[in-house]
GUZADO-281352 format. One line per 4 residues: number of its first residue (from 1); their letters; for each residue x, y, z negated of N, C-alpha, C. Coordinates in steps of 0.1 Angstrom, whole numbers, always signed. Atoms other than C-alpha are relative to their C-alpha. Last residue first. Layout:
NUM) a) X:Y:Z:X:Y:Z:X:Y:Z  ...
END
This chain:
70) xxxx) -6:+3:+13:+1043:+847:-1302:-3:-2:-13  +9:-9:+14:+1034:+848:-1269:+11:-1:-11  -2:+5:+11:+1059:+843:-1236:-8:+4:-14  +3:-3:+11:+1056:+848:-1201:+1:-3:-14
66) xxxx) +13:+5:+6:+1082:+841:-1179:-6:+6:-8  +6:-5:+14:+1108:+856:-1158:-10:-11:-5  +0:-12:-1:+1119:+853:-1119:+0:+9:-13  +4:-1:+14:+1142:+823:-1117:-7:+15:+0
62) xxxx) -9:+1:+17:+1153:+812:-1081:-11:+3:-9  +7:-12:+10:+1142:+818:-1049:-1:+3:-7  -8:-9:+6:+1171:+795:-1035:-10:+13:-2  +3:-8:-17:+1148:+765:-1020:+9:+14:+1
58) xxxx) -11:+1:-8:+1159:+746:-1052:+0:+6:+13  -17:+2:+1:+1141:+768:-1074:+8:-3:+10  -4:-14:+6:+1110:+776:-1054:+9:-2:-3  +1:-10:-8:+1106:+745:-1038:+7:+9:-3
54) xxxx) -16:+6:+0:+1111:+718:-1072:+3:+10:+12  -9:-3:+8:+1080:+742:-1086:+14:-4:+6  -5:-15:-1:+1063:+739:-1057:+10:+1:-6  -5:+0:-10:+1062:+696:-1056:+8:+20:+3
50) xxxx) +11:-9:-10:+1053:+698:-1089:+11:+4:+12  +0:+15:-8:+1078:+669:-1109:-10:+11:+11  -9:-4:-9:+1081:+703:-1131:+4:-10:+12  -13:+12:+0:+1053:+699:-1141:+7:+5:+6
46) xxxx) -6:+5:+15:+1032:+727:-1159:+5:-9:+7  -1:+17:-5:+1017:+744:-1123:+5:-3:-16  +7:+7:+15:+1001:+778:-1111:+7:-16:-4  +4:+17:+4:+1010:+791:-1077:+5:-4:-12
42) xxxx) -3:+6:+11:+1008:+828:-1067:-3:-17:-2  +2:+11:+4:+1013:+841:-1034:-2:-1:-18  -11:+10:+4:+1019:+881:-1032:-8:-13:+0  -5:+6:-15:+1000:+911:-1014:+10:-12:-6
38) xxxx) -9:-4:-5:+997:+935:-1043:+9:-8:+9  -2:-11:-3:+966:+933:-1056:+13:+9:+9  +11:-2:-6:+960:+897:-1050:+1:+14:+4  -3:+6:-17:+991:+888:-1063:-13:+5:+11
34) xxxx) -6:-8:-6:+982:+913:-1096:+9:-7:+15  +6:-14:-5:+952:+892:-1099:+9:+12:+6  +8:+1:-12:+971:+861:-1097:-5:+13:+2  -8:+1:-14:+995:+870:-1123:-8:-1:+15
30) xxxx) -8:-9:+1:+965:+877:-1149:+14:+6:+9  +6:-8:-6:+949:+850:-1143:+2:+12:+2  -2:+6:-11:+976:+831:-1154:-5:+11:+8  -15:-1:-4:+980:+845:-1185:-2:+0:+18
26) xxxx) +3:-18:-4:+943:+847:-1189:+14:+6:+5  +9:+2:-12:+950:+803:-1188:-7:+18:+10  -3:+6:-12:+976:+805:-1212:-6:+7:+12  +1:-16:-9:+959:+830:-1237:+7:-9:+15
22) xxxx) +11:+1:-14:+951:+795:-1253:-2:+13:+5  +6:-9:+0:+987:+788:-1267:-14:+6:+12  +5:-7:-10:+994:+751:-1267:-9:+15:+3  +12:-9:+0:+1013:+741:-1296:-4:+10:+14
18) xxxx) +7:-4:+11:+1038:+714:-1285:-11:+5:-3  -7:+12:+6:+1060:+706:-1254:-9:-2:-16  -4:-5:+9:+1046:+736:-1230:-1:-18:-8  +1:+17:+8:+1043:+730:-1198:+5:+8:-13
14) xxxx) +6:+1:+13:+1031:+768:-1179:+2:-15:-10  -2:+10:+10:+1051:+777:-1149:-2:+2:-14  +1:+4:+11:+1043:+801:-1130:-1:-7:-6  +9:+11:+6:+1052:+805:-1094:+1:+3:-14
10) xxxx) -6:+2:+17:+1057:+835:-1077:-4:-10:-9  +11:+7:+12:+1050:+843:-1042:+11:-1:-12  -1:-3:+12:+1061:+869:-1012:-7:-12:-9  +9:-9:+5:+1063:+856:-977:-2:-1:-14
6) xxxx) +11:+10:+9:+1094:+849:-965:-17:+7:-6  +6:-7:+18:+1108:+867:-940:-10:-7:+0  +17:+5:+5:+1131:+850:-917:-6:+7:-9  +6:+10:+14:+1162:+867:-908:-15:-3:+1
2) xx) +5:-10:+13:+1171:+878:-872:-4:-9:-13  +12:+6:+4:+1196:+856:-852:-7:+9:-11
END
């Protein structure tokens, strides 16, 4: 049986529990643009009750990184 190929994405996950940094949103934009440029999905989300989010993980595409300010 040949493998399936997936097609490339990357979710980002943004909940934050407190002070809400407003680079967020350029954050974002900023992943998408390089999906755009280089052929990838991206999907955007802060729950984790997000139907994607629970995907990605338990679907075994795992953990890729996050952003983080400071």
């Amino acid at each position: 049986m040949a493998a399936q190929h997936l097609e490339p994405r990357v979710l980002v996950h943004t909940r934050t529990t407190d002070y809400r940094h407003e680079s967020i949103p350029d954050g974002i934009a900023a992943v998408r643009s390089l999906g755009a440029a280089h052929g990838f999905t991206v999907h955007a989300s802060e729950a984790y009750e997000d139907p994607a989010f629970r995907q990605h993980l338990l679907g075994g595409i795992g953990w890729a990184g996050r952003i983080r300010t400071l």
